[in-house]
C-alpha positions in Angstrom: 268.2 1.6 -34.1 270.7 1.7 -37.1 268.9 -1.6 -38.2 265.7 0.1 -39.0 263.5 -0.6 -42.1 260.8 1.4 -42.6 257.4 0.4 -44.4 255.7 3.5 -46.5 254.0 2.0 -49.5 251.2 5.4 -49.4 251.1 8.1 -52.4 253.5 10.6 -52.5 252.2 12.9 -49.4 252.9 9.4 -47.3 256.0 10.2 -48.6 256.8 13.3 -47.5 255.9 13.1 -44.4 258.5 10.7 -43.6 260.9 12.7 -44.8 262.5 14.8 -42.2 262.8 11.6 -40.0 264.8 10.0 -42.7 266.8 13.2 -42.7 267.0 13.3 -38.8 267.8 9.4 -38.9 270.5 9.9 -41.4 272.4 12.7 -39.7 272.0 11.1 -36.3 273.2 7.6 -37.3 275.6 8.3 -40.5 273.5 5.8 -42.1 271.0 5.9 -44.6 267.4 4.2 -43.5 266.1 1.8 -45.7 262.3 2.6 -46.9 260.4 0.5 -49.0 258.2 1.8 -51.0 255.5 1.5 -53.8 256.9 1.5 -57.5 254.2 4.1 -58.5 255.3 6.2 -55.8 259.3 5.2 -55.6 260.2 8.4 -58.0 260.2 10.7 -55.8 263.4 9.5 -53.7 265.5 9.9 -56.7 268.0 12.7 -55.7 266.9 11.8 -52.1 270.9 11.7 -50.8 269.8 10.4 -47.5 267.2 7.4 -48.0 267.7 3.8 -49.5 264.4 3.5 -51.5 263.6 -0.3 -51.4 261.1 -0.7 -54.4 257.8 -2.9 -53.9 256.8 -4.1 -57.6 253.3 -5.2 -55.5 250.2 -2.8 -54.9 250.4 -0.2 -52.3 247.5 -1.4 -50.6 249.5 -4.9 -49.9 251.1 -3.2 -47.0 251.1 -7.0 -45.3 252.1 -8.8 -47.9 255.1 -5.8 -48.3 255.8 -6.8 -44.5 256.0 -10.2 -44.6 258.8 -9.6 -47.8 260.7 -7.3 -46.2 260.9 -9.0 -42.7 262.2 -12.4 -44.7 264.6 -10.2 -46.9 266.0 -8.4 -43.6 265.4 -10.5 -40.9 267.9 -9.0 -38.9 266.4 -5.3 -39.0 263.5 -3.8 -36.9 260.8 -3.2 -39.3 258.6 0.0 -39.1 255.4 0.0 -41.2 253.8 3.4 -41.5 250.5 1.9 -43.1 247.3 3.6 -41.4 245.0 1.8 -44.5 245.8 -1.8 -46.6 243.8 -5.1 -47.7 243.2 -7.4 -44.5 245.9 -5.0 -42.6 244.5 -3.6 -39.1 246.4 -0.7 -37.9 248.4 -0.9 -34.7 250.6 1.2 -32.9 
């Protein structure tokens, strides 16, 4: 579970909400979850202690495109994408 990346490319409530799992992760693991997230939205993790922020330079609606990076730049880690909306992306569980 400590090689987790998580996908949340959404506005800044999408970011929030993720938040107290990152904290939860972070204090359960001693590790700080990678996220990656969109450059418009990437701000708000600065002073964020307990999350990597992983920036995506592409638009946050290319949540598969944003998978397909991140799986090839951390093949090793179990990727988590939190997108419920994206172009040519179907939601799944």
């Amino acid at each position: 579970m400590t090689d987790t990346l998580v996908i949340c490319l959404g506005a800044l409530g999408d970011q929030c909400i993720i938040l107290p799992w990152c904290h939860q992760f972070h204090q359960k693991n001693g590790v700080k979850p990678k996220v990656v997230v969109a450059q418009n939205f990437a701000s708000i993790y600065e002073g964020v202690s307990y999350v990597e922020p992983v920036v995506w330079r592409g638009p946050w609606q290319d949540c598969v495109e944003a998978e397909a990076a991140a799986r090839s730049l951390f093949p090793a880690r179990e990727v988590i994408n939190c997108a419920v909306y994206g172009v040519d992306y179907k939601f799944h569980r």
